[in-house]
N, C-alpha and C positions, 0 to 999 in steps of 0.2 A: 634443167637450166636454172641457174641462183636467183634469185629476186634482186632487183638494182637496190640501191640505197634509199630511193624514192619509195619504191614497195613495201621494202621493209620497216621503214618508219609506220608507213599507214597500217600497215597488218599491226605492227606492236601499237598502234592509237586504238585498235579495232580491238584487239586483246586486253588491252589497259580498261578501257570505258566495258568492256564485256565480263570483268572481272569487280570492276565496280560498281555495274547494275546488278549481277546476278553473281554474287560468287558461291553460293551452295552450286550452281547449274554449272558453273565454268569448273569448278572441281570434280563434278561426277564426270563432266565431260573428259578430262583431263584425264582421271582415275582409268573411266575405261579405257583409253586409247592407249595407256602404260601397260595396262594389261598383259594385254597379248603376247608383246614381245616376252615377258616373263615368262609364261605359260609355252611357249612354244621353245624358251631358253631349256627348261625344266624337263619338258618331255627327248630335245633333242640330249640332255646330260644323262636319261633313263636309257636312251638309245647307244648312246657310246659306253654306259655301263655292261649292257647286254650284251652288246658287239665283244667289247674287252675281256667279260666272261669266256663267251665262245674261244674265243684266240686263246685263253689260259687254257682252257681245256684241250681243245684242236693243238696246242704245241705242243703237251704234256702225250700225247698220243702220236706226235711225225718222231720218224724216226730220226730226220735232220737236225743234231744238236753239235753247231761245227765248237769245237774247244771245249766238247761236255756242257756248254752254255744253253737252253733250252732259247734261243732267242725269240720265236715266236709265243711262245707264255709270256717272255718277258713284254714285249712291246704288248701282247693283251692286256697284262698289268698295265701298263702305262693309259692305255686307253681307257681302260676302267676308272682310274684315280683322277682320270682328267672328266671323264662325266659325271661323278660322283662329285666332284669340285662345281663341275656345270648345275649340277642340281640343287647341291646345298647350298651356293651362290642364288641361285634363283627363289629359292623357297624361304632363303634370309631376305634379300629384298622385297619378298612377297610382293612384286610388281608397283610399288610407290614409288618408283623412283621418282624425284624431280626432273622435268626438262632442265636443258643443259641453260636455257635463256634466265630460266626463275633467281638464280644467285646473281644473275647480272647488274649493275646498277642502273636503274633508271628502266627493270624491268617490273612487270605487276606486283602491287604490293601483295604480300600475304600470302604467294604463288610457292613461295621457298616449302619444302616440304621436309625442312630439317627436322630432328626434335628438339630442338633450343624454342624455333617457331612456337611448336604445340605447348611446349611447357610454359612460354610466353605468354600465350593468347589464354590458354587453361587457368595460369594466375591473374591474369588482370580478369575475367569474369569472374574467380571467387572476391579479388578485390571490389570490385563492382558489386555484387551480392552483399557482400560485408557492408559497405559502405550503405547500401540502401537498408541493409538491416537495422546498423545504426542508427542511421536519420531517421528511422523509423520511432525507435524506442524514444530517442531524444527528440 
């Protein structure tokens, strides 16, 4: 059942102020619960790899090939390239992705998990650094 408009406001006030007292806590949070679906994405593209194996093999042995065409190798192929696509998709995302709400406007700041963000926030701490080095010296 969707959350009304009323709901949803307060969950993103609850998430805003939750991101702005603790955001190391709100990003491990975060981090884990992205997790999973990767990992489970990963292991089901191993599984349709295996499967697609089989069917190459198992077609490459029926004697059923209607136009000389081996069609159950083939579609094993096909299954194969579609979990092998499932897997390296998931193992490139390595499970970060951003929620779908983080690019929204007027959602948590800092929550974006682009790399424009990290190369963002990675320069203004060396600029910050820099600067207090300087005032340092001077």
């Amino acid at each position: 059942m969707p959350l009304s408009e009323h709901e949803q406001r307060l969950l993103d006030q609850i998430e805003r102020a939750l991101y702005a007292e603790d955001p190391k806590f709100a990003s491990t949070v975060r981090g884990a619960r992205l997790r999973k679906p990767s990992r489970r994405r990963r292991l089901q593209g191993i599984a349709l790899f295996v499967l697609g194996v089989a069917l190459l093999v198992f077609g490459v042995m029926l004697p059923f090939k209607p136009a000389g065409i081996p069609v159950v190798s083939l579609l094993g192929f096909l299954v194969m390239f579609v979990g092998a696509l499932m897997t390296l998709t998931a193992l490139r995302q390595g499970g970060d992705a951003a929620p779908d709400h983080a690019d929204a406007p007027g959602g948590p700041p800092g929550t974006g998990d682009s790399r424009g963000d990290r190369r963002g926030s990675f320069s203004q701490r060396m600029e910050e650094r820099f600067k207090k080095r300087f005032d340092e010296d001077h």
